[in-house]
PDB file as gemmi writes it, atoms N, CA and C in Angstrom:
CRYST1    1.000    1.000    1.000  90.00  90.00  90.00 P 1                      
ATOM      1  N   UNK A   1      35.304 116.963 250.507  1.00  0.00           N  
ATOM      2  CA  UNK A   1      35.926 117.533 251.685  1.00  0.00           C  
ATOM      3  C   UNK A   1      36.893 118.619 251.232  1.00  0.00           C  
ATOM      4  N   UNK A   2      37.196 119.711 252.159  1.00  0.00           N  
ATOM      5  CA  UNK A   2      38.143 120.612 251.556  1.00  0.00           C  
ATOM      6  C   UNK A   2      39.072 120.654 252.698  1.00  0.00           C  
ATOM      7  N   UNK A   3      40.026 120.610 252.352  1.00  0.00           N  
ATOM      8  CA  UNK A   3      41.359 120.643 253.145  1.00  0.00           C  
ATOM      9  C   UNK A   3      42.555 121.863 252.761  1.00  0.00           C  
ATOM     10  N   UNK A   4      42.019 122.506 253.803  1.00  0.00           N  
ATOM     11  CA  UNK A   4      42.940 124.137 253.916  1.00  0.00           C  
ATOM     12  C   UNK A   4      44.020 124.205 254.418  1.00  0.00           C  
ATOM     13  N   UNK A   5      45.298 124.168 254.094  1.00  0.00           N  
ATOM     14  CA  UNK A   5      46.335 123.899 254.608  1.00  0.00           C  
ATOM     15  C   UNK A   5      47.037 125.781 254.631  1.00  0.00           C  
ATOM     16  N   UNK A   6      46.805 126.104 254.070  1.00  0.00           N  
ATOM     17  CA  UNK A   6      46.778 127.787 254.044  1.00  0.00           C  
ATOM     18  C   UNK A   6      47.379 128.429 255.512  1.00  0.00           C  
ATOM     19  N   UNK A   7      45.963 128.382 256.284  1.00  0.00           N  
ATOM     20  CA  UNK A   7      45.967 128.324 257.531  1.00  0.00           C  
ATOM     21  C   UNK A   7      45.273 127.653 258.508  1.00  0.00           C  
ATOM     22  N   UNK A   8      45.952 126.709 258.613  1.00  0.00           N  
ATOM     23  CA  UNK A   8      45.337 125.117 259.827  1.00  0.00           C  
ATOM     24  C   UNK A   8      44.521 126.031 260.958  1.00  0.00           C  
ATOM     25  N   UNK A   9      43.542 126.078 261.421  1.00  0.00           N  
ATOM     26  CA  UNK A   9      43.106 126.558 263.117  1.00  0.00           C  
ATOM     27  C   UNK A   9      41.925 126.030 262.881  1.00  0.00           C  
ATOM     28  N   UNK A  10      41.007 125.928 264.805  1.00  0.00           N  
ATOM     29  CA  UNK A  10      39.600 126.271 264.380  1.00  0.00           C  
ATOM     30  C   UNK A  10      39.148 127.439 264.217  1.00  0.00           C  
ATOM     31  N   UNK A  11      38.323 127.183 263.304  1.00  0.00           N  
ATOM     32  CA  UNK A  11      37.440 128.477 263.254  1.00  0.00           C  
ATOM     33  C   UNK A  11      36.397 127.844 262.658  1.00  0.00           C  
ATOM     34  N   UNK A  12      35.415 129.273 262.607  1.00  0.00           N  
ATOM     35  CA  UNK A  12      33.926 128.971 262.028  1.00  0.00           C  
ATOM     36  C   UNK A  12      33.991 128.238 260.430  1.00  0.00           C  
ATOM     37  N   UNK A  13      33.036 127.307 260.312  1.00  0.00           N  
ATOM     38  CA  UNK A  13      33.152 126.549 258.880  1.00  0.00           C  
ATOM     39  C   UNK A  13      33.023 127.486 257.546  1.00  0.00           C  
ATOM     40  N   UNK A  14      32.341 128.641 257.889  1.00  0.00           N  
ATOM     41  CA  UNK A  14      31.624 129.836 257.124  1.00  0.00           C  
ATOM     42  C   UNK A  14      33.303 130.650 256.392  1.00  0.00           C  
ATOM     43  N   UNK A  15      34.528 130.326 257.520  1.00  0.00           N  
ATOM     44  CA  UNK A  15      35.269 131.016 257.100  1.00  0.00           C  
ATOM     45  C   UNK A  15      36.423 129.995 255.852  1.00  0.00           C  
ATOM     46  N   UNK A  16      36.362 129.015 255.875  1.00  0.00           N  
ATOM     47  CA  UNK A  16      36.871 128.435 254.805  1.00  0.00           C  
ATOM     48  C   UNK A  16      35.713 128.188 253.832  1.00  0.00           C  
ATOM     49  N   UNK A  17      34.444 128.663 253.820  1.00  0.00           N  
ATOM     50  CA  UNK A  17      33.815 128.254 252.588  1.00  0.00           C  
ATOM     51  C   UNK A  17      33.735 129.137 251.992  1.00  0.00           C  
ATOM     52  N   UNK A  18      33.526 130.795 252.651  1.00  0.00           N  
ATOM     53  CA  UNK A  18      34.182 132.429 252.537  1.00  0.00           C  
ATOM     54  C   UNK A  18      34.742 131.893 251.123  1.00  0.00           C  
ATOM     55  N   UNK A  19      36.301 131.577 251.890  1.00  0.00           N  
ATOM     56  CA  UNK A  19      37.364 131.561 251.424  1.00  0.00           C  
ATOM     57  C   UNK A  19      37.445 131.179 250.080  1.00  0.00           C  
ATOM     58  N   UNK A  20      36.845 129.712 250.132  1.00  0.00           N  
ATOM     59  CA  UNK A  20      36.481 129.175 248.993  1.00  0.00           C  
ATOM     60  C   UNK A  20      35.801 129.865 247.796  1.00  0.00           C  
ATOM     61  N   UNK A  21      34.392 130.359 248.072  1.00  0.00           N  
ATOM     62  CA  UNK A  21      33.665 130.866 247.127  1.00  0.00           C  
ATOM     63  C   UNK A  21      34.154 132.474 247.238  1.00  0.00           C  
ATOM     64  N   UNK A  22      35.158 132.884 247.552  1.00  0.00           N  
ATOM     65  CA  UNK A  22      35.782 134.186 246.563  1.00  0.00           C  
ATOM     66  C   UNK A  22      36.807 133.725 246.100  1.00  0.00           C  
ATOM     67  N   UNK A  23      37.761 132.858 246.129  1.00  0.00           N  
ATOM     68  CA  UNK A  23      38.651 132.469 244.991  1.00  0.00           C  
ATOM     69  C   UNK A  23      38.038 132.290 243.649  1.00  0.00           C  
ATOM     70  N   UNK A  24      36.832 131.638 243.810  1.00  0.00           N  
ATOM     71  CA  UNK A  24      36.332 131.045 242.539  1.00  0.00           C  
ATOM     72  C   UNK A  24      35.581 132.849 241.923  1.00  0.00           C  
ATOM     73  N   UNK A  25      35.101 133.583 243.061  1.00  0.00           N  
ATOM     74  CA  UNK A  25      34.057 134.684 242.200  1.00  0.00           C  
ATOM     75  C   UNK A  25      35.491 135.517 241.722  1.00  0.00           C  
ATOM     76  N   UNK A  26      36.950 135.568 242.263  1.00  0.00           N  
ATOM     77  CA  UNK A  26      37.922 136.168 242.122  1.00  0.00           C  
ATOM     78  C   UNK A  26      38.277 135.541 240.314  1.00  0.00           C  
ATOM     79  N   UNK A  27      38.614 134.135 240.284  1.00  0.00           N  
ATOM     80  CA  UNK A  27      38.775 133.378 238.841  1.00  0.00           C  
ATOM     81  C   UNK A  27      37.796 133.778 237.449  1.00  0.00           C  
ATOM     82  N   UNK A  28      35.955 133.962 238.330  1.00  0.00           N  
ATOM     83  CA  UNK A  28      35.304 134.429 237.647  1.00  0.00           C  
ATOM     84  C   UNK A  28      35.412 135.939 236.272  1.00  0.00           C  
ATOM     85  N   UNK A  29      36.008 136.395 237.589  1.00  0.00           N  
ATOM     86  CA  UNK A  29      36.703 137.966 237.205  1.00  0.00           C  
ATOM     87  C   UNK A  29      37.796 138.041 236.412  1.00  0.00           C  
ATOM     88  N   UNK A  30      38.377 137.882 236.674  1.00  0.00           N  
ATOM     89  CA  UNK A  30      39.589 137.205 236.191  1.00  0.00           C  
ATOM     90  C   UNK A  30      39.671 136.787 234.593  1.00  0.00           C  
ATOM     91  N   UNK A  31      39.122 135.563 234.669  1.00  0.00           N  
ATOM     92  CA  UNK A  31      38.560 135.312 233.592  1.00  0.00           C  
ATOM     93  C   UNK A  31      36.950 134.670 233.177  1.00  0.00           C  
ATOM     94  N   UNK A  32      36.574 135.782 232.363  1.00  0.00           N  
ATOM     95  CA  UNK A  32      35.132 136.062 232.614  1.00  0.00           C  
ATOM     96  C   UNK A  32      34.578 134.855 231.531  1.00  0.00           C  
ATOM     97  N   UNK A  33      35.270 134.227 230.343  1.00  0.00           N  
ATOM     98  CA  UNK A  33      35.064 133.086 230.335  1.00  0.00           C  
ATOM     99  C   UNK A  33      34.542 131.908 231.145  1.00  0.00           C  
ATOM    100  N   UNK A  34      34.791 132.055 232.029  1.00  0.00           N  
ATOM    101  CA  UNK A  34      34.703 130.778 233.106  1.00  0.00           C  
ATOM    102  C   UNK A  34      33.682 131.168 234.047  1.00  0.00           C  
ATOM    103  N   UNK A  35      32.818 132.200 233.715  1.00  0.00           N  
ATOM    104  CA  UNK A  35      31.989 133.071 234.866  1.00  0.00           C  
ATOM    105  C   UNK A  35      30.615 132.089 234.522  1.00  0.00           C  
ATOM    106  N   UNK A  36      30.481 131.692 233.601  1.00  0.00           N  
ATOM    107  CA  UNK A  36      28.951 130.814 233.624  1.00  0.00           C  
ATOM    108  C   UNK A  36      29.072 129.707 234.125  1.00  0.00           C  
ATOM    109  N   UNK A  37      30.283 129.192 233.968  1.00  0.00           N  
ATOM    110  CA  UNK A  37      30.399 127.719 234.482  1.00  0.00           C  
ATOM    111  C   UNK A  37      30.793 127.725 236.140  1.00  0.00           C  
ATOM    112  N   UNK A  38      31.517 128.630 236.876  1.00  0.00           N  
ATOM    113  CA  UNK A  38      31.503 128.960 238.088  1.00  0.00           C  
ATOM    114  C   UNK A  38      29.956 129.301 238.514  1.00  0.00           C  
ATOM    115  N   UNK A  39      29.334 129.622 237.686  1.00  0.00           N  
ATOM    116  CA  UNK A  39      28.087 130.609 238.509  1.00  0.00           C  
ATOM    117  C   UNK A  39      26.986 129.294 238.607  1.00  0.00           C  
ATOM    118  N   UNK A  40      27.436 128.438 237.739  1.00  0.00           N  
ATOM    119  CA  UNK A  40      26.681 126.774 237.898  1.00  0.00           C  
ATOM    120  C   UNK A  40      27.287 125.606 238.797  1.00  0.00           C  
ATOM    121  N   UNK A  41      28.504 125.831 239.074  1.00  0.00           N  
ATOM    122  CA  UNK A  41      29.337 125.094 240.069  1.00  0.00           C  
ATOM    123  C   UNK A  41      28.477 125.184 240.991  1.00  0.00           C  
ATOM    124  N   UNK A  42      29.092 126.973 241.830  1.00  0.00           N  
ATOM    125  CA  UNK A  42      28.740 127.101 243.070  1.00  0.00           C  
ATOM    126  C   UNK A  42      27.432 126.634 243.997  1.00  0.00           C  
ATOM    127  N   UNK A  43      25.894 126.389 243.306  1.00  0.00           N  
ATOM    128  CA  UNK A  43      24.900 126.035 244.319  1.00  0.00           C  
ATOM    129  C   UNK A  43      25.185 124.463 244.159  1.00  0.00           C  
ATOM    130  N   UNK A  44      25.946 123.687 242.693  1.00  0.00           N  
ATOM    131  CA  UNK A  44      26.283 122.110 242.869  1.00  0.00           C  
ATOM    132  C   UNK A  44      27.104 122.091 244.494  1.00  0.00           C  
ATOM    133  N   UNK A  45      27.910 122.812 244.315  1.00  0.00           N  
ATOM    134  CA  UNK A  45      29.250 122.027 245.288  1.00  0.00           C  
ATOM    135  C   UNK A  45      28.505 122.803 246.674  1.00  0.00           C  
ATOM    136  N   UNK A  46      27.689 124.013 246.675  1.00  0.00           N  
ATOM    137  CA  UNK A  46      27.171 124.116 247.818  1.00  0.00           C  
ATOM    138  C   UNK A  46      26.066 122.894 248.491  1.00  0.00           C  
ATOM    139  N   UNK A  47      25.375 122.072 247.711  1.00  0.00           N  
ATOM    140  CA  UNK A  47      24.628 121.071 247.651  1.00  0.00           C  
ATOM    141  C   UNK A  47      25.203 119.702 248.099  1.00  0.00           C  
ATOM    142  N   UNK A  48      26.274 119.533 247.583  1.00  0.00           N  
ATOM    143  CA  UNK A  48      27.253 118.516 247.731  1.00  0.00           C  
ATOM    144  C   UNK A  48      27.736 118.704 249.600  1.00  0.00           C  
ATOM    145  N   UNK A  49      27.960 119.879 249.674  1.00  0.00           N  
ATOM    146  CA  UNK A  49      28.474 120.355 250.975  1.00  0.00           C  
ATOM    147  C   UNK A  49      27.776 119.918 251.822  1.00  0.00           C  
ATOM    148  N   UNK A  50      26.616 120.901 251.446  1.00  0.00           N  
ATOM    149  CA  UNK A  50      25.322 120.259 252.720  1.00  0.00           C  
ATOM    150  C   UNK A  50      25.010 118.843 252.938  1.00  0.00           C  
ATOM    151  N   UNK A  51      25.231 117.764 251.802  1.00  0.00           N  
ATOM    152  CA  UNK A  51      25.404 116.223 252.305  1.00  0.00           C  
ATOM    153  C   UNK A  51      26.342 116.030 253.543  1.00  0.00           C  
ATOM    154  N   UNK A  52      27.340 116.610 253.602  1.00  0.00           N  
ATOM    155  CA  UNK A  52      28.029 116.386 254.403  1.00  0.00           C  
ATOM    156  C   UNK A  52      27.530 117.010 256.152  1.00  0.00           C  
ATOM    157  N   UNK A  53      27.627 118.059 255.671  1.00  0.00           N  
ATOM    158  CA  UNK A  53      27.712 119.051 257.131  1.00  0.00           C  
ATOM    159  C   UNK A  53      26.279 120.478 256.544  1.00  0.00           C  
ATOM    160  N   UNK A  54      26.214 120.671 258.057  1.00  0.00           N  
ATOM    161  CA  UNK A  54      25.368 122.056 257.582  1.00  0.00           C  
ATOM    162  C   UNK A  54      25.890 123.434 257.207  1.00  0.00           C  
ATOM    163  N   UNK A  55      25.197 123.573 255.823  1.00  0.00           N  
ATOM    164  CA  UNK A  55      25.757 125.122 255.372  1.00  0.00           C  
ATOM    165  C   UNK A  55      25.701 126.233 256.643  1.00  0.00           C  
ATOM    166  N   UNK A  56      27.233 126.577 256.957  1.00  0.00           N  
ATOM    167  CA  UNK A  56      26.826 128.232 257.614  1.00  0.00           C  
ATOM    168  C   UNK A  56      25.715 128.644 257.108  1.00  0.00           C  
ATOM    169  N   UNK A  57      25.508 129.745 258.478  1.00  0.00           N  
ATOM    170  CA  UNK A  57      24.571 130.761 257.926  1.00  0.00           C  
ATOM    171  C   UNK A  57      24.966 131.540 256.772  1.00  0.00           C  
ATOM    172  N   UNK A  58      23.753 131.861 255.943  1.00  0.00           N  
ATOM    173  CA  UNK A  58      24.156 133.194 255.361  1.00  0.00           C  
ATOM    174  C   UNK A  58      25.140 134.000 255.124  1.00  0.00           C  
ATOM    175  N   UNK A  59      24.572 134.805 256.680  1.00  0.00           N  
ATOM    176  CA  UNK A  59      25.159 136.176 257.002  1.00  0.00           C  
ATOM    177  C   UNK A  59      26.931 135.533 257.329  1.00  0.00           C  
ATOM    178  N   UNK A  60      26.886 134.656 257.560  1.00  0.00           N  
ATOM    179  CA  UNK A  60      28.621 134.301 258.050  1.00  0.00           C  
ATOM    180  C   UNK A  60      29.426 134.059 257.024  1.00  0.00           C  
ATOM    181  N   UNK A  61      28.849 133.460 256.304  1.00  0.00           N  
ATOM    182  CA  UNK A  61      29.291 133.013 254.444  1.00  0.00           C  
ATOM    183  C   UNK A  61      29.631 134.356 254.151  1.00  0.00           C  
ATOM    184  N   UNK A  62      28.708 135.343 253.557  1.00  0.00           N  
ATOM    185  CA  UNK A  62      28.872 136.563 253.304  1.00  0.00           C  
ATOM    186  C   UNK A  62      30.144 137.293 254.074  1.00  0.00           C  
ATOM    187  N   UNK A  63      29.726 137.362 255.243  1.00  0.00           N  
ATOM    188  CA  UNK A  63      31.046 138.445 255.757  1.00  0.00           C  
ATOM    189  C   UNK A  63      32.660 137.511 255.834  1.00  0.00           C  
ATOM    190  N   UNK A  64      32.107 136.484 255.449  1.00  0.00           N  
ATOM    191  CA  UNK A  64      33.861 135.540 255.434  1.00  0.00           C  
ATOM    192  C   UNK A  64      34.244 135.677 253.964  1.00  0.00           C  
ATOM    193  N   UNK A  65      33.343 135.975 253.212  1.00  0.00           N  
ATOM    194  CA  UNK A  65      33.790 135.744 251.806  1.00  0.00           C  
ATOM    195  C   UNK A  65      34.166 137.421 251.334  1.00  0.00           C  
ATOM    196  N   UNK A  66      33.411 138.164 252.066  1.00  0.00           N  
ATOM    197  CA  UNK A  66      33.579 139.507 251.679  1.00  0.00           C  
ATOM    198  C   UNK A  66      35.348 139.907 251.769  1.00  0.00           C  
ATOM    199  N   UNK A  67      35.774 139.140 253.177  1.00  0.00           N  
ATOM    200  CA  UNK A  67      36.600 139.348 253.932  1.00  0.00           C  
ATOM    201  C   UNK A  67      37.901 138.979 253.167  1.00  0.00           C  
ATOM    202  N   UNK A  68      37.700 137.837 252.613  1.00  0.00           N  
ATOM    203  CA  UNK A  68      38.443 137.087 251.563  1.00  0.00           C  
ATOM    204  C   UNK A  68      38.747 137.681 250.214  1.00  0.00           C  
ATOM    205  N   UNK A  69      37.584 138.332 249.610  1.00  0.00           N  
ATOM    206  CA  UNK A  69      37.788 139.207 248.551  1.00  0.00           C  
ATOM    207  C   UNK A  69      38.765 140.723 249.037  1.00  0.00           C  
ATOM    208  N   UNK A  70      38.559 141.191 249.982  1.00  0.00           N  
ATOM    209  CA  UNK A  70      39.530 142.059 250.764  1.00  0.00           C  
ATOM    210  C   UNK A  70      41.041 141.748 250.211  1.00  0.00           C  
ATOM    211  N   UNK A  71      40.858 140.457 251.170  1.00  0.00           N  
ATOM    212  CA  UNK A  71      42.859 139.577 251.260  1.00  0.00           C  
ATOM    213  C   UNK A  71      43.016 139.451 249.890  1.00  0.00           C  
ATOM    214  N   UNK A  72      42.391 139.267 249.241  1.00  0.00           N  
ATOM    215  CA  UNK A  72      42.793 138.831 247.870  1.00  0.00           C  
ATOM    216  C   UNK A  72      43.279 140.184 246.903  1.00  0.00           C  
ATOM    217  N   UNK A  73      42.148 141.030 247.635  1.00  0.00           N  
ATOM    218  CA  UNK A  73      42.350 142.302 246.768  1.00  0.00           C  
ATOM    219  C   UNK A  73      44.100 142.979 246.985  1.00  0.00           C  
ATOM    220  N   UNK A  74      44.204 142.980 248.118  1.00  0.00           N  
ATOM    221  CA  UNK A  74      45.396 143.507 249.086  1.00  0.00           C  
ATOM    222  C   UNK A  74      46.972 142.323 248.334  1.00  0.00           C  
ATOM    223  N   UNK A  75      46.649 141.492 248.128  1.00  0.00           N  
ATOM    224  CA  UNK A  75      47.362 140.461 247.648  1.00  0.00           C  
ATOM    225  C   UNK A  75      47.703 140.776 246.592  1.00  0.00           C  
ATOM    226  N   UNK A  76      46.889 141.051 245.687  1.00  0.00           N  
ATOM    227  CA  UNK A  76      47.697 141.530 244.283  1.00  0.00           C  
ATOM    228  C   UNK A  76      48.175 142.289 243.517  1.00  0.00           C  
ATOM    229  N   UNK A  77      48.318 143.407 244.472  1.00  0.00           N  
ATOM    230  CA  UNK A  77      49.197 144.198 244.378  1.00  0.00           C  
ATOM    231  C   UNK A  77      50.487 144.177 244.199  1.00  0.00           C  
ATOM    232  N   UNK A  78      50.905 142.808 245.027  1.00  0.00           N  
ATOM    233  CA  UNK A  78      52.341 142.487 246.117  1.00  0.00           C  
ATOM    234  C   UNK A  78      52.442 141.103 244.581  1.00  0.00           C  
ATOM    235  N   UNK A  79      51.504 140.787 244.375  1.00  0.00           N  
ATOM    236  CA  UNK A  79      51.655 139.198 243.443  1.00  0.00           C  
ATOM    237  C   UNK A  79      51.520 139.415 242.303  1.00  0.00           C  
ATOM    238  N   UNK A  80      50.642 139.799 241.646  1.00  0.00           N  
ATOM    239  CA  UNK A  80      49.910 140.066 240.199  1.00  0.00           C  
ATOM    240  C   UNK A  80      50.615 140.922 239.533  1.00  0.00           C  
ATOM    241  N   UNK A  81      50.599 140.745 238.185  1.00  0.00           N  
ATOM    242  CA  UNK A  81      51.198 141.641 236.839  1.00  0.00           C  
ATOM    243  C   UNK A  81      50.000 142.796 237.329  1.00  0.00           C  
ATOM    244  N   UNK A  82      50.696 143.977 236.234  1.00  0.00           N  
ATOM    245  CA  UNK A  82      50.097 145.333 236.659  1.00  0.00           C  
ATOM    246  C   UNK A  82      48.859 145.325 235.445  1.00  0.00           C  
ATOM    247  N   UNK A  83      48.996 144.291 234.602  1.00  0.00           N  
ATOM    248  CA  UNK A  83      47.618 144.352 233.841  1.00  0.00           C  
ATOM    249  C   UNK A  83      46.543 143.586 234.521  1.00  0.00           C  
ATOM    250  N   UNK A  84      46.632 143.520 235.609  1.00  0.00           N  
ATOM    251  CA  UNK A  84      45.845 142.770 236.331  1.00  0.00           C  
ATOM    252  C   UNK A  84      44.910 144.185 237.723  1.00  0.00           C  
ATOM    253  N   UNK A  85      45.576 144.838 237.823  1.00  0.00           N  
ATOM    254  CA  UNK A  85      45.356 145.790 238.908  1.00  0.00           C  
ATOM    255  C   UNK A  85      43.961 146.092 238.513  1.00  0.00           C  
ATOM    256  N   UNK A  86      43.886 146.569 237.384  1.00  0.00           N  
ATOM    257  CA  UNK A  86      42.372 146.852 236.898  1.00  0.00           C  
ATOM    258  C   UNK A  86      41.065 146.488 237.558  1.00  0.00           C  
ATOM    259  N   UNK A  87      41.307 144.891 237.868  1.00  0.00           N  
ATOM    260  CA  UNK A  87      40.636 144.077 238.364  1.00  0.00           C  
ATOM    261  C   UNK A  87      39.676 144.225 239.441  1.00  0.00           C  
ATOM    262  N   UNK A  88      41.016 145.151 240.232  1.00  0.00           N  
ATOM    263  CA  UNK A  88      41.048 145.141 241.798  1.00  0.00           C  
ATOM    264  C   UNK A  88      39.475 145.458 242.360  1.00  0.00           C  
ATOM    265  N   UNK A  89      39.108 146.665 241.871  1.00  0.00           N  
ATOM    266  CA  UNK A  89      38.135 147.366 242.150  1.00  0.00           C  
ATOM    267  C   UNK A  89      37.107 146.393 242.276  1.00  0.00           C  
ATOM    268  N   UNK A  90      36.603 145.641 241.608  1.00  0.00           N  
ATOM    269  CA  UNK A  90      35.411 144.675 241.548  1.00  0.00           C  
ATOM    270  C   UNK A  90      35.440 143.943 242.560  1.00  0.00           C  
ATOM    271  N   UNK A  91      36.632 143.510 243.840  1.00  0.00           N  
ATOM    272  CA  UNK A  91      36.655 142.867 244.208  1.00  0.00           C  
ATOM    273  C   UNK A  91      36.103 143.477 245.717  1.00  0.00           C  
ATOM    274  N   UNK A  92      36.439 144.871 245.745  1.00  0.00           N  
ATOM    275  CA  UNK A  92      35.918 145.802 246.672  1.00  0.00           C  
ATOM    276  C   UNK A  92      34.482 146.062 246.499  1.00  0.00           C  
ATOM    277  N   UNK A  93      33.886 146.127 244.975  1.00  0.00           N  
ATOM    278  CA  UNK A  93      32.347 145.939 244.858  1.00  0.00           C  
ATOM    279  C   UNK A  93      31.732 144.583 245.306  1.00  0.00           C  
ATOM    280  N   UNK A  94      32.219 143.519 244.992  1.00  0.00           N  
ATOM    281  CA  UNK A  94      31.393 142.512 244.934  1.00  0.00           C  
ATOM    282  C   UNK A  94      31.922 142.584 246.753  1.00  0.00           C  
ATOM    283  N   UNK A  95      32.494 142.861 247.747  1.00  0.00           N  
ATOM    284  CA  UNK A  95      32.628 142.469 248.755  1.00  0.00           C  
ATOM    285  C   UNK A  95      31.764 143.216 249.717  1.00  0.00           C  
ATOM    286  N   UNK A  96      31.391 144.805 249.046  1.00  0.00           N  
ATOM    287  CA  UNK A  96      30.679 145.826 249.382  1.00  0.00           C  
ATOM    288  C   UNK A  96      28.738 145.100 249.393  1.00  0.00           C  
ATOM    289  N   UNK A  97      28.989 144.602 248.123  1.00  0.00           N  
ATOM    290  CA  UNK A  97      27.654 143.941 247.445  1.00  0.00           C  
ATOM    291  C   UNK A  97      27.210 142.789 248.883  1.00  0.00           C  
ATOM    292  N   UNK A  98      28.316 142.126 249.173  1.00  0.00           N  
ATOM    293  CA  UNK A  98      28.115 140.713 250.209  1.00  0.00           C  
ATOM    294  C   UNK A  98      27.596 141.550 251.307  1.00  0.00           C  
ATOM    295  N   UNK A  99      27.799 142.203 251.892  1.00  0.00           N  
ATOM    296  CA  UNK A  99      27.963 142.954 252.908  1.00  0.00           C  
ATOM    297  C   UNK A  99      26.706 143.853 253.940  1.00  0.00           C  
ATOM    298  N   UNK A 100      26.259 144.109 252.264  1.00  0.00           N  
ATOM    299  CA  UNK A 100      25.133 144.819 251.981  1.00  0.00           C  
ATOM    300  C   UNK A 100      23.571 143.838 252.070  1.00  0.00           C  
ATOM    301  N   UNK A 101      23.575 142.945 251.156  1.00  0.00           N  
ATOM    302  CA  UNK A 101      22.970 141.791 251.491  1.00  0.00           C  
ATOM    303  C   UNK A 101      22.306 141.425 252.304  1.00  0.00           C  
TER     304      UNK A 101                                                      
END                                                                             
C-alpha cells in the first residue's frame, strides 16, 4: 500500500503512482548506480500493485508522472546543491519522452 501524506485529496490513482515512479526514475538519475536495480523494481512493484487494485491507464500514468518530473525539476532549484542542477535537463527529457509516448 502507499500512503501519501504529501498531499492527502482524492484524486485519480494514476496521480500518486505518477508520483511514485518519477521519484524513483528522478533517484535513477541521480544516481545512476541504482538505475538497473530501479529499472527491475518498477514492473515487480507495478505487479504487486495490480494484486491489489487496477493499474491506471497508461496514458494517465504517463501524464501524472511526466507532471511529477516537472515538480521535481522546479524543486531543485529552490532545494538541491548547484552540482546537482546539471541533472535538471533529463528530467524535462524523460517527461517530454512520457508525453510523447
Amino acid at each position: 500500500m502507499i500512503i501519501d501524506l504529501d498531499g492527502l485529496c482524492w484524486a485519480n490513482p494514476a496521480r500518486d503512482l505518477g508520483n511514485f515512479l518519477a521519484h524513483l526514475r528522478w533517484k535513477a538519475i541521480r544516481e545512476p548506480h541504482h538505475a538497473g536495480f530501479i529499472g527491475a523494481a518498477i514492473p515487480s512493484f507495478l505487479e504487486g500493485y495490480e494484486t491489489v487494485r487496477d493499474i491506471p491507464a497508461e496514458r494517465w500514468r504517463a501524464c501524472y508522472e511526466a507532471a511529477s518530473l516537472l515538480k521535481i525539476a522546479g524543486r531543485r532549484f529552490r532545494k538541491l546543491t548547484v552540482s546537482e542542477w546539471p541533472l535538471v535537463p533529463r528530467l524535462f527529457d524523460e517527461a517530454e519522452a512520457l508525453l510523447r509516448s
